[in-house]
PLY file of the C-alpha trace (Angstrom):
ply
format ascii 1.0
element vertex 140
property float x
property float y
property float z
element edge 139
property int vertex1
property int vertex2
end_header
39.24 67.03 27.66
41.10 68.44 25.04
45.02 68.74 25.13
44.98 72.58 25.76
43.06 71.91 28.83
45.30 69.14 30.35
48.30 71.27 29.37
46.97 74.08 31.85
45.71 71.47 34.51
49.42 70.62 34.73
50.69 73.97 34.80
48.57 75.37 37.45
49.50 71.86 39.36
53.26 72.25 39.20
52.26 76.55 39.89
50.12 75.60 43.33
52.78 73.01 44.16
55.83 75.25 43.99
53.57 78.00 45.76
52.81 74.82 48.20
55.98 74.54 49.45
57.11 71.86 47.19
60.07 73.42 46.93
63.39 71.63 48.14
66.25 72.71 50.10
69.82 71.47 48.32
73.18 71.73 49.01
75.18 70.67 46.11
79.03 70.60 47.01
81.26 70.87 43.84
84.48 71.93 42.95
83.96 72.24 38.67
82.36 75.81 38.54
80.58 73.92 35.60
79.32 71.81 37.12
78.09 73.27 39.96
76.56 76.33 37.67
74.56 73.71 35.72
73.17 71.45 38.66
72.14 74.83 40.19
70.28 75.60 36.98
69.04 72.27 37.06
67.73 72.68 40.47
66.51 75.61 40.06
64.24 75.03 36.87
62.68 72.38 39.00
61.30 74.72 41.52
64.19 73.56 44.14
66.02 75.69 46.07
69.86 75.22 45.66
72.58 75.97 47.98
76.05 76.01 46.80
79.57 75.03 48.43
82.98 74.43 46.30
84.58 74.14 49.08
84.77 70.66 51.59
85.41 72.65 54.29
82.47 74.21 53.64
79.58 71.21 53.70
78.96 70.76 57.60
79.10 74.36 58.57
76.01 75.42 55.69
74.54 71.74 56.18
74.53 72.88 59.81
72.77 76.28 59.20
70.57 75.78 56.15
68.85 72.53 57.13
68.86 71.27 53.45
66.32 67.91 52.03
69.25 66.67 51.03
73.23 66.80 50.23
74.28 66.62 46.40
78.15 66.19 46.96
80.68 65.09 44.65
83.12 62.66 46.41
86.11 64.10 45.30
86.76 68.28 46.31
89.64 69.71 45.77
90.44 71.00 49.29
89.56 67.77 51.28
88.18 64.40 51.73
84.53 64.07 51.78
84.55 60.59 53.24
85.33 62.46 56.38
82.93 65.34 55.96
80.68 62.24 55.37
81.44 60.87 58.96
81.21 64.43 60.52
77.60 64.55 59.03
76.76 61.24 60.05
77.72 62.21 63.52
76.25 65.50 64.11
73.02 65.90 65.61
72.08 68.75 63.25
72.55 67.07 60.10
72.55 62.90 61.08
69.30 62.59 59.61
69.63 64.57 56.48
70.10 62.49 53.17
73.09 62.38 51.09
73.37 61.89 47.11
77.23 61.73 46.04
78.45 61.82 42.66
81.79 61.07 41.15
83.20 60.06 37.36
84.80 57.40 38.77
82.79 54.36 40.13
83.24 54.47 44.13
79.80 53.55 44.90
80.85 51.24 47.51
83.53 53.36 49.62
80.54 56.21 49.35
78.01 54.14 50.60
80.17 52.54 53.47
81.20 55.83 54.10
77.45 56.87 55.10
76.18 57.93 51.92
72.30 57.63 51.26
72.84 56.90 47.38
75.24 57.52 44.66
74.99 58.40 40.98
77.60 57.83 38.71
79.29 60.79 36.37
78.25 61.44 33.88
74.51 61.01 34.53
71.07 62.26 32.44
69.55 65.31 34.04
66.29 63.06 34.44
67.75 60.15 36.58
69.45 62.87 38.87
65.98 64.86 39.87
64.32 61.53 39.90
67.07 60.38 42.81
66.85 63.66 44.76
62.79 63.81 44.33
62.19 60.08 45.78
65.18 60.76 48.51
63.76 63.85 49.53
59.99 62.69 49.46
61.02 59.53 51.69
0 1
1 2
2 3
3 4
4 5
5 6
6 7
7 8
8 9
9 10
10 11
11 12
12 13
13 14
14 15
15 16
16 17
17 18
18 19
19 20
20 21
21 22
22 23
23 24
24 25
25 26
26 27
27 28
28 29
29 30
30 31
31 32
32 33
33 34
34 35
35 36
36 37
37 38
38 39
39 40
40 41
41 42
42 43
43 44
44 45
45 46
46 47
47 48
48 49
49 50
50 51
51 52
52 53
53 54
54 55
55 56
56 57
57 58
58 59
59 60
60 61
61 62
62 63
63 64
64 65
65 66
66 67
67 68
68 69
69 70
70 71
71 72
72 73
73 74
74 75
75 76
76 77
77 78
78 79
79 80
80 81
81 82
82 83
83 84
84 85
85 86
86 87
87 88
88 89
89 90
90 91
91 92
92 93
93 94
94 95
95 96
96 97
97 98
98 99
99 100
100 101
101 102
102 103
103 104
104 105
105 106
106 107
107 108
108 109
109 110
110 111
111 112
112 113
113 114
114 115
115 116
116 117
117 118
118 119
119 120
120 121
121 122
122 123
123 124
124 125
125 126
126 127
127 128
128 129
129 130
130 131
131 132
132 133
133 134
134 135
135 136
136 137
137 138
138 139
């Protein structure tokens, strides 16, 4: 098989999959318009379908309505404390089960995790070790 012909094997793959429903559901919670712009791009590119909060106050309510695979939320917003939105997530019916990446520059892996965090990825981070994180949380 020639390269040509893999090349288009794996593009009609990755086509039929995002046709499939391959497609995740993401809630990224950020308060750096930057940041939030590119991790939607990022998302996006993949085939995933990102939802976007830069606002704490904001997580449970959209978690609540939109169902995401997952929550990509940085652990320090501006307008509150996400170890608390955290707990409120953890103890609502809607969204108990739903999996939760957090990010932060500073390394607070620990209070993120015992604060009911799935996983957490450490700022700054390569675009490849993020989707691989949300891809094998959202697939478990």
């Amino acid at each position: 098989m020639s390269k040509a012909e893999i090349m288009l094997r794996v593009c009609v793959h990755e086509v039929t999959s995002f046709w499939e429903g391959d497609m995740a559901k993401i809630l990224v919670a950020d308060d750096d318009n930057t940041m939030l712009n590119l991790l939607t791009t990022l998302l996006q590119l993949e085939g995933d379908d990102p939802i976007t909060a830069r606002e704490a106050g904001d997580v449970l309510a959209l978690a609540q309505s939109e169902q995401p695979d997952l929550i990509l939320m940085d652990v320090h917003l501006r307008d509150g404390n996400t170890l608390s939105i955290l707990r409120s997530l953890r103890s609502d019916a809607k969204t108990c089960e739903i999996p939760i990446l957090m990010t932060s520059g500073m390394d607070v892996r620990d209070k993120a995790l015992a604060g009911g965090a799935d996983d957490f990825i450490l700022k700054p981070f390569r675009p490849g070790d993020l989707l691989d994180r949300i891809h094998g949380m959202v697939k478990e």
